[in-house]
Structures are given as structure tokens and as C-alpha cells.
N, C-alpha and C positions, 0 to 999 in steps of 0.2 A: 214633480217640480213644475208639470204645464200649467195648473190653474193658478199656482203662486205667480209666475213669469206673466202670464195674463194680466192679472191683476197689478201687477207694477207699471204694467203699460198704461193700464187708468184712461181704459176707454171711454169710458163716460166724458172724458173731458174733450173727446175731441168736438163734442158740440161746439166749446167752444169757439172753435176752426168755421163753424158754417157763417159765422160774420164775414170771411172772405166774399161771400156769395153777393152780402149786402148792396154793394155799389152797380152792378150787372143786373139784380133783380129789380131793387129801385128806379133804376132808367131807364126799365123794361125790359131791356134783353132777354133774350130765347136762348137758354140755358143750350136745348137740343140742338140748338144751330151754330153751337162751335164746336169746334173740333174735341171731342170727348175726353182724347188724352190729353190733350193739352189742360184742361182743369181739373181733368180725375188727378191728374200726376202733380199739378200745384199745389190741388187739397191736402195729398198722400205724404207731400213732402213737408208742408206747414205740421201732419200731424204726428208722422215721424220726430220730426225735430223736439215737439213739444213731450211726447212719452221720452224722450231723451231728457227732455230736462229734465223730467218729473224725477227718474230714474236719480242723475246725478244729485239731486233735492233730498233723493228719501237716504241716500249715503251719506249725504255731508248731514242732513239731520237724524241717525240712528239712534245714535244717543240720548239725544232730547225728545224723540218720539216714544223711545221704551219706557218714558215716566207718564206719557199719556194715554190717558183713560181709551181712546178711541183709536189713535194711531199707530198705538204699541203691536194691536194686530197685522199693520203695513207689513209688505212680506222679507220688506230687507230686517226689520228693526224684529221682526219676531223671530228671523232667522232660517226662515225659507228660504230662500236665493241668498246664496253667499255672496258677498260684497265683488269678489272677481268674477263671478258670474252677469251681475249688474253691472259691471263696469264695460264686460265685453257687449252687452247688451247694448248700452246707452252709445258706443263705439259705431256697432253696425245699424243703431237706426240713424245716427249723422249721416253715417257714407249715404245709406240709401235716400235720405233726406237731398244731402246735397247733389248725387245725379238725378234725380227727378226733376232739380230746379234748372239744370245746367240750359235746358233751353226757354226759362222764361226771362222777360223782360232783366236791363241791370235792373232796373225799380225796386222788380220783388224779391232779385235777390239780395238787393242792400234791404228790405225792409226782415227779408228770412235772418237776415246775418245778424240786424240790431235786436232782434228779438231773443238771439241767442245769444248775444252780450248784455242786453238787458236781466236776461233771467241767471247769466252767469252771477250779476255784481247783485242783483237779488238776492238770491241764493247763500255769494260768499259775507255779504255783510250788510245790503242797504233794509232784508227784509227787518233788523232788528234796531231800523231807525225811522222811530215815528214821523207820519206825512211822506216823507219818501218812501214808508212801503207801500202805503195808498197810492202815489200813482206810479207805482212799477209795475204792479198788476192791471191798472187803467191801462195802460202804455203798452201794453199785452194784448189789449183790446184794439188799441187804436193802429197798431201794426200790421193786428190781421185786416183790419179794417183796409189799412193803406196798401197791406200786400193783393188783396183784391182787386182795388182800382188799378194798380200796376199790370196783375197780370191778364185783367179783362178790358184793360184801354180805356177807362173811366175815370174821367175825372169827377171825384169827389166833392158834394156841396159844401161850404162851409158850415153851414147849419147841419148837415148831417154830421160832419166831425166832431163839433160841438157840443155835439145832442149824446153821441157814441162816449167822449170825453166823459161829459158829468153823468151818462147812466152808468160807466165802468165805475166810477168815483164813489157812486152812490153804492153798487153794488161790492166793492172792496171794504168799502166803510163799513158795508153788513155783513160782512164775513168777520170785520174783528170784533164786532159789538155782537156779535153771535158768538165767537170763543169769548169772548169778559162776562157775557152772562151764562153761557157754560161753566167757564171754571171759578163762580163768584166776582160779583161787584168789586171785591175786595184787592182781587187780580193776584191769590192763592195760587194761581195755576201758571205765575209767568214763569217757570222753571222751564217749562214745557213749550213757550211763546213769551219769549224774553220782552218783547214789545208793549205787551199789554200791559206790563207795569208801569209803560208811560204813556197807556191813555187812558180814559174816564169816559161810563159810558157817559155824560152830558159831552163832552165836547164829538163822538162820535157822531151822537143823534143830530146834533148840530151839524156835521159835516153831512149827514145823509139826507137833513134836512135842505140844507142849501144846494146837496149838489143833485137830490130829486126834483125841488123847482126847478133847478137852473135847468136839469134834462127835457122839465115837462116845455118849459117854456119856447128852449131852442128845438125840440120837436115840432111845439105846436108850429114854431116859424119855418120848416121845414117842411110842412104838408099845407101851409094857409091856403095855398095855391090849388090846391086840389081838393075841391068844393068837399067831395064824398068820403077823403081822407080825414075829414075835421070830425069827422063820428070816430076815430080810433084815439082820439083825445082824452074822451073819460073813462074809455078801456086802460088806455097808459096810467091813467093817474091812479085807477083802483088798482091795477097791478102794480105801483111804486108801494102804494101804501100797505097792501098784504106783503110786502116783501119787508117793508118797516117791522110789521107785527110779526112778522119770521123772526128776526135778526132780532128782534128785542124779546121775543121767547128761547132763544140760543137754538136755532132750527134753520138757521142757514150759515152754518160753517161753511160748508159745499153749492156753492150755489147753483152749480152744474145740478146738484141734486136735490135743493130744492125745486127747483122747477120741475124737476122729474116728479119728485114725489107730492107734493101739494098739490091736489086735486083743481084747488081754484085757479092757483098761479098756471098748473098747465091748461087748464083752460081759457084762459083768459090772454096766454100766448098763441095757442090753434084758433082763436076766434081772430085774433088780433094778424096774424099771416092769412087769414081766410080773407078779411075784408080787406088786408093791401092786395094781394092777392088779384081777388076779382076787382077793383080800383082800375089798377095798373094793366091787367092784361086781358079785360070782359070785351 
């Protein structure tokens, strides 16, 4: 049963979590010059919390996972991890979640707690109400985001929140236009993803359209200032747009793992950290 229990945990997604870093690396801070535990134990607990959720997700959706083509493998819904097994699971990574936070900032821990009410009301009803589940998963984003500024005493640019906003937007948009062109234009497959019977990829391509301008734009306004950061400009843009042609091929369900697995998307993110990178701290 250990590589089943592994896989429920859905490590890959703690990447996720490294948006907490965002606001500290941004305004330059020296990672090495604070206290270790104090943001190994922030990160540990943001990522705790979130295989928690994952956990409580694959339970309440077992059902509607075992009719999907891809999901059905999940290890609650195939039947590896029995359902009390997962539950006591998703149990001890909250505890451990919650004293990890116990000494940070109230900030991060009201942004830890909304995260985990957020994915609750996701979870139990809003993810199967079009636009609302678009930015419940943004909102995902923007928490770690804010949990970061909390726990490493940064205040957050507006333009960076902005920017963090419509690329989450942009990148949830491409997850469900990525399952509609998965399981047909026709949305045969909302059995599985009740939702997508109430969207159409036009109006998605249109939300990914407007809210990857809107990203490129409040990034470009986010870095005008920093003469050598206007060169990661047309890296962003070419990366929005191979992320378009992912999601409109049905190849970023996971977007954790498209970027893992797409050769140019991840490269195109290791060049794109290289030259803020040296920018920010040469």
C-alpha cells in the first residue's frame, strides 16, 4: 500500500507551494539569510495542508472518477487506499500542517485557513459551477502568493498580484479547455466533470485569451522598471501561447505536469528564473 499512499499525496503538486517564495525572491531577499526552519516549516505546512485536500477531493469525488478515462487509476477510486485509510490520512497531514504554522505570522495563518475553506466549498459544491470554479483555483494561487508575503514580511506589489490573478486565470481556463477537448467538444464526458457541460471551448479560449493579455500586460507593468527584466517579456508571452496550444490539444489537464513534461514550456520557465535570477541578485 506505500506507493498507492504516495501517490494520493500528489507530490508533483507541491510545486505549486513554491509561489510562496515569489514575494521574498522578487524583492530580493537572501533565501539563506533567514532562519531555515522558519520557511522550511511554512513551505512543509502550506504543502501538508494542500495533499490534505487533494486526499479529501479524491473521496468525495470516487465515484465520478471511476467513469474517467484517466482518473479511474487514482488510488482511492481504483481501490488501493481504502476510503478510512484516506481519511485518517488527510486527518494527520492537517495536525501536522497546523503546528508547523503555529509560529508564523496571524497573516499566514488566516491565508492557510482560507485556503482550506476555499478548497473545502470547491470541493463540496462551487467546483461544479461555471466561473466560480475558475477563480477558486486562481484563489489557490493568490493565497499562496499572499501566504508568502505574510510569512516573509513582504509586502506584495499590486501589479504582481494582478499579474499572479490573471496567469492563475489564464492557467485554470486551460485545464478545463484541456478536459472539453479531452473528452470531446461535445462535452460526452461531463458525467465525469459535470461542469463542462456548461462551458464551450469559444467562451474558454476567450477567457484564456483575455486573462493571458491581461497577465502579459500587468507583468510587463511589474518589471517596466527594471530595464533588463523587459527582455523576460517575450519569454512570457511565448510561454502563454504554448500553454494556449497545450490546452487546446487536451495536454494540460495537470498543469503541474505540463510544465513538467513539455520540453519547451519547461524550458522556457528555467530560462525565464535564470534571467530574473541574475536581474535581481548579479
Amino acid at each position: 500500500m506505500f506507493l498507492p499512499v504516495v501517490r494520493l499525496l500528489r507530490l508533483h503538486q507541491w510545486l505549486k507551494n513554491l509561489m510562496m517564495f515569489f514575494p521574498p525572491l522578487l524583492a530580493g531577499h537572501y533565501l539563506w539569510l533567514v532562519e531555515p526552519g522558519r520557511w522550511w516549516g511554512a513551505f512543509l505546512a502550506f504543502c501538508f495542508a494542500s495533499s490534505g485536500v487533494y486526499i479529501l477531493n479524491d473521496i468525495h469525488d470516487r465515484e465520478q472518477d471511476r467513469n474517467h478515462p484517466v482518473k479511474r487509476s487514482r488510488p482511492i477510486a481504483a481501490g488501493s487506499v481504502p476510503v478510512g485509510v484516506a481519511v485518517v490520512l488527510a486527518l494527520v497531514l492537517f495536525s501536522l500542517a497546523g503546528a508547523l504554522v503555529l509560529g508564523a505570522p496571524v497573516q499566514a495563518k488566516i491565508c492557510l485557513g482560507g485556503y482550506l475553506l476555499l478548497s473545502a466549498g470547491y470541493t463540496l459544491y462551487l467546483k461544479s459551477q461555471p466561473v466560480f470554479d475558475l477563480f477558486c483555483i486562481a484563489g489557490g494561487f493568490l493565497l499562496r502568493l499572499l501566504y508568502g508575503g505574510a510569512v516573509f514580511g513582504v509586502i506584495i506589489s499590486q501589479w504582481l498580484f494582478l499579474s499572479v490573478l490573471f496567469l492563475a486565470l489564464f492557467i485554470s481556463a486551460g485545464k478545463r479547455r484541456s478536459e472539453l477537448a479531452l473528452q470531446g467538444e461535445s462535452g460526452s464526458g461531463a458525467s465525469c466533470r459535470p461542469v463542462l457541460a456548461r462551458y464551450s471551448p469559444a467562451f474558454l479560449d476567450g477567457v484564456m485569451f483575455m486573462s493571458g493579455t491581461s497577465a502579459l500586460v500587468t507583468y510587463t507593468m511589474y518589471v517596466v522598471n527594471r530595464t533588463s527584466l523587459i527582455y523576460t517579456v517575450p519569454l512570457c508571452c511565448f510561454g502563454l501561447l504554448r500553454y494556449l496550444m497545450c490546452a487546446q490539444a487536451g495536454r494540460a489537464g495537470d498543469p503541474t505536469l505540463v510544465l513538467m513534461k513539455d520540453s519547451v514550456l519547461f524550458v522556457v520557465g528555467v530560462l525565464w528564473a535564470l534571467l530574473l535570477g541574475w536581474d535581481i541578485y548579479h
